[in-house]
C-alpha positions as CSV (number, residue, x, y, z in Angstrom):
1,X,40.9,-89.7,14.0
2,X,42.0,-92.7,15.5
3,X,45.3,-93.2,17.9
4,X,47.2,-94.9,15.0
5,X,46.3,-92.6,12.6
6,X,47.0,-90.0,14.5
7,X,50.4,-91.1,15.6
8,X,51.5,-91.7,12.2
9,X,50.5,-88.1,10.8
10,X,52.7,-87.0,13.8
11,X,55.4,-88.6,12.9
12,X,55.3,-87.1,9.4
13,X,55.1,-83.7,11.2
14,X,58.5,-84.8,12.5
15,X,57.0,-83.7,16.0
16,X,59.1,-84.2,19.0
17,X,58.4,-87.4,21.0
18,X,57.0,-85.3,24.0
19,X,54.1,-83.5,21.8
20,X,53.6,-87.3,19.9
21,X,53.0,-88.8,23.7
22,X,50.7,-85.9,24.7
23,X,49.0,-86.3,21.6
24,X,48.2,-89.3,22.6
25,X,47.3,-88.8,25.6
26,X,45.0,-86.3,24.9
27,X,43.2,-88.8,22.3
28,X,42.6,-91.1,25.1
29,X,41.1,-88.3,27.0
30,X,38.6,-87.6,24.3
31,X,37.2,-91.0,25.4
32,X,35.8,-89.8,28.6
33,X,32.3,-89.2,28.8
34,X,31.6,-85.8,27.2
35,X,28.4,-85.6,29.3
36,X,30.1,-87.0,32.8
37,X,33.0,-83.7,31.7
38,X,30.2,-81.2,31.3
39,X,28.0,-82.1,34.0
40,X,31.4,-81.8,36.6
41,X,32.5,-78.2,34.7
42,X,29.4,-76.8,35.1
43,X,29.1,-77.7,38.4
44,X,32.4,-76.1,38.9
45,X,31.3,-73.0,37.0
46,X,29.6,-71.3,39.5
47,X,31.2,-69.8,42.5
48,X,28.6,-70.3,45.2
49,X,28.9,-74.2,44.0
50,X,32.2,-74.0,44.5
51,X,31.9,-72.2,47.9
52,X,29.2,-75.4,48.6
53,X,31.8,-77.8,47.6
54,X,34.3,-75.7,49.9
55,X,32.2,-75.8,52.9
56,X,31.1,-79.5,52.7
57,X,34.5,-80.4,52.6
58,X,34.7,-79.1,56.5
59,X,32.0,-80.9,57.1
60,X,28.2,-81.8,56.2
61,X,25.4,-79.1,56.7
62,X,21.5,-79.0,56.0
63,X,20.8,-77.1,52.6
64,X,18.8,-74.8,55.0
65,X,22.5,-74.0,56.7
66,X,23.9,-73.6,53.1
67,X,21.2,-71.1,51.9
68,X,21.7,-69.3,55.3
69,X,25.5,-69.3,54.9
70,X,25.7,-68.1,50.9
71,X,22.5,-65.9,51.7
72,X,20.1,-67.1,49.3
73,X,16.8,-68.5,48.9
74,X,15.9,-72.5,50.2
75,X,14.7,-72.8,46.6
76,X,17.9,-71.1,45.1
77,X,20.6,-73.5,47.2
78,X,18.0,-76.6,46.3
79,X,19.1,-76.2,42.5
80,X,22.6,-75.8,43.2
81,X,23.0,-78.7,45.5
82,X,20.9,-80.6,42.6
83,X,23.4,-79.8,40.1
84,X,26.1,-80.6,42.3
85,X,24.3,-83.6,42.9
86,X,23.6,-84.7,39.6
87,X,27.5,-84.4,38.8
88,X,28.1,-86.8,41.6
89,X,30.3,-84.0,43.6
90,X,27.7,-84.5,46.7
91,X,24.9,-86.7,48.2
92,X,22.0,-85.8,50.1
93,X,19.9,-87.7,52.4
94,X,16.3,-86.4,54.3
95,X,16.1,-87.4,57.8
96,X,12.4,-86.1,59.1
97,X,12.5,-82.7,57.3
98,X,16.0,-82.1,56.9
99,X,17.9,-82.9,53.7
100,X,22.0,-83.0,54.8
101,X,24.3,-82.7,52.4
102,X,27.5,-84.0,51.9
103,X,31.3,-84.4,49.2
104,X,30.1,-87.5,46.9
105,X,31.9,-90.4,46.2
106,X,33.5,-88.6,43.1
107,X,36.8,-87.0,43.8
108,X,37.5,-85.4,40.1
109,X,40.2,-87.4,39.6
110,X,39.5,-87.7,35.7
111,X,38.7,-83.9,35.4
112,X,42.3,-83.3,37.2
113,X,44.0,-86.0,35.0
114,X,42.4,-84.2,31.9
115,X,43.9,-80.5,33.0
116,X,47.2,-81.9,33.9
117,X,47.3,-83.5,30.4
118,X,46.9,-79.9,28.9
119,X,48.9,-78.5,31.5
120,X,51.7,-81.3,30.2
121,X,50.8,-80.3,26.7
122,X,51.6,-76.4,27.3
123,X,54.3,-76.9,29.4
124,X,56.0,-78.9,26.8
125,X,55.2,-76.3,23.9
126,X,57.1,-73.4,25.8
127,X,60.3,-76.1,26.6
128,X,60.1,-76.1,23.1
129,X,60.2,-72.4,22.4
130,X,62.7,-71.7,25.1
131,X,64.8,-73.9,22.8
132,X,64.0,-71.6,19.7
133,X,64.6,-69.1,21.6
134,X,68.2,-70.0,22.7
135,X,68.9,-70.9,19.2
136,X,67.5,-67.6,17.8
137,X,69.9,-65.8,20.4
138,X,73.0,-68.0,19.7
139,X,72.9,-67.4,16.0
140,X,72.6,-63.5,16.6
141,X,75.9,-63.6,18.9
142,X,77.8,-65.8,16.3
143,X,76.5,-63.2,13.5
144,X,77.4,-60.4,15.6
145,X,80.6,-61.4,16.2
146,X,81.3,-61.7,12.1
């Protein structure tokens, strides 16, 4: 569905002009890279990458150091820093035998802007039902009153 098209059937649903703008801004956001999306979730997925992402943030280590510090196998922190690597969250480089790892270039910035959309989207849905809400409970007190 395209933006126009989409912004036309919401204005048939008579939506309010908060939900039409995040609907919109949530079709834009289906315009980022699927893969680039997956690749950074799934990074994100597992707690030990997390933990990686954590501890690189305080500063650079070896992957030897990392397996050391999440206890686990050389091989075992080798694919987790590959994933982590392959979503762009951190580089390595070998110096003589020791591959040091550290945050990549990519700060998530997209990934944020994509959960604060949603976040936007939900926030506005409960405005919406407090206002429901109020309604509902004014219309009992007039009819209670009768």
């Amino acid at each position: 569905m395209t933006a126009k098209h989409m912004a036309a059937s919401n204005a048939r649903l008579k939506l309010p002009l908060q939900f039409r703008q995040l609907c919109a801004i949530l079709n834009r956001m289906v315009q980022y890279s699927q893969a680039h999306f997956d690749a950074s979730f799934g990074a994100l997925s597992d707690a030990t990458r997390r933990g990686v992402l954590e501890q690189l943030g305080r500063a650079d280590a070896s992957i030897t150091a990392l397996a050391e510090r999440f206890q686990m196998t050389l091989t075992g922190m080798k694919k987790h820093v590959g994933i982590l690597e392959r979503a762009g969250l951190v580089t390595t480089e070998k110096v003589g035998r020791v591959r040091t790892c550290k945050l990549g270039k990519r700060a998530l910035e997209e990934e944020a802007e994509w959960i604060e959309s949603y976040r936007k989207l939900w926030a506005a849905r409960f405005d919406e039902l407090d206002i429901v809400v109020e309604e509902l409970k004014r219309k009992e007190k007039e009819n209670g009153k009768h």
